[in-house]
C-alpha positions in Angstrom: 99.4 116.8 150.3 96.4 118.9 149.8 95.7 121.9 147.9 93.7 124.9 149.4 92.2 127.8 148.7 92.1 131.9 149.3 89.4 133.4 150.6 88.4 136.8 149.8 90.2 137.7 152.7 92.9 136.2 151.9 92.8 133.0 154.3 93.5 129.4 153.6 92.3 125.9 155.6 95.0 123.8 155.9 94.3 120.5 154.6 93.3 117.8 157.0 96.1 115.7 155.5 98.4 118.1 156.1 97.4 118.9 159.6 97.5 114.9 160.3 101.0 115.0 159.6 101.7 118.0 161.6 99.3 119.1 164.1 98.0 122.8 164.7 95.9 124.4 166.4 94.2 127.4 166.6 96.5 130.1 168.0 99.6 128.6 166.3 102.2 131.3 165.2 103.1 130.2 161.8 105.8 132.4 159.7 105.9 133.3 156.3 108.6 133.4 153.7 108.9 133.7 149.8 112.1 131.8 147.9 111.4 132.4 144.3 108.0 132.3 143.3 107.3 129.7 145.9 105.5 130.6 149.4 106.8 128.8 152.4 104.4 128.4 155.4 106.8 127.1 158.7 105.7 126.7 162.4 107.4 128.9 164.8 107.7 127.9 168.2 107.9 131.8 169.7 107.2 135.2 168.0 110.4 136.3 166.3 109.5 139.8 167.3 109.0 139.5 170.9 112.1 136.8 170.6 114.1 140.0 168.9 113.1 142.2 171.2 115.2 141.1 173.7 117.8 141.3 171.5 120.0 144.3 173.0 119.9 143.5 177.0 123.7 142.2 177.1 124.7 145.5 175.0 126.3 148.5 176.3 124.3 150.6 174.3 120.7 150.0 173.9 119.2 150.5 170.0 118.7 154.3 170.1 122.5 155.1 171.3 123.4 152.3 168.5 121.5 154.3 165.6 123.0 157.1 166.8 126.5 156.4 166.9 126.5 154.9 163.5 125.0 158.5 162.3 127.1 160.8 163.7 130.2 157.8 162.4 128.5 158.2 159.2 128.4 162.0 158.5 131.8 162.3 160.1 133.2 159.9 157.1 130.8 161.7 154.9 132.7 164.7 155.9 136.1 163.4 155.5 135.5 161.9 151.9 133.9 165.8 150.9 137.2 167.5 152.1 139.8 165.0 150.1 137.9 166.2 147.1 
């Protein structure tokens, strides 16, 4: 494989081996991830955000209720461990 370097603004060419052996193209979504002190560059097929974002349509409760259920679940076990001291 080929080695690459950062720009000052902080972009990289993929090799042309590289890009032989699995083509991109411009536009490509491509994730990051760090394991270690190694950097892992992977092809994702669809946003993860906008795939996440559809995340709570078979729910009862959309996010905001969620959140605010597990508050008020929170402070009421919050209040409970305060009066058994």
């Amino acid at each position: 494989m080929g080695i690459g370097k950062i720009t000052r603004n902080f972009q990289v060419t993929i090799p042309r081996d590289v890009r032989e052996v699995r083509p991109v193209r411009e536009g490509d979504l491509v994730m990051f991830s760090v394991e270690g002190d190694r950097i892992i560059l992977e092809m994702v097929d669809e946003d993860p955000i906008k795939a996440a974002a559809g995340i709570w349509s078979d729910m009862k409760e959309d996010g905001v209720a969620f959140e605010r259920r597990l508050r008020r679940e929170s402070e009421a076990r919050l209040r409970r461990e305060m009066d058994d001291d």
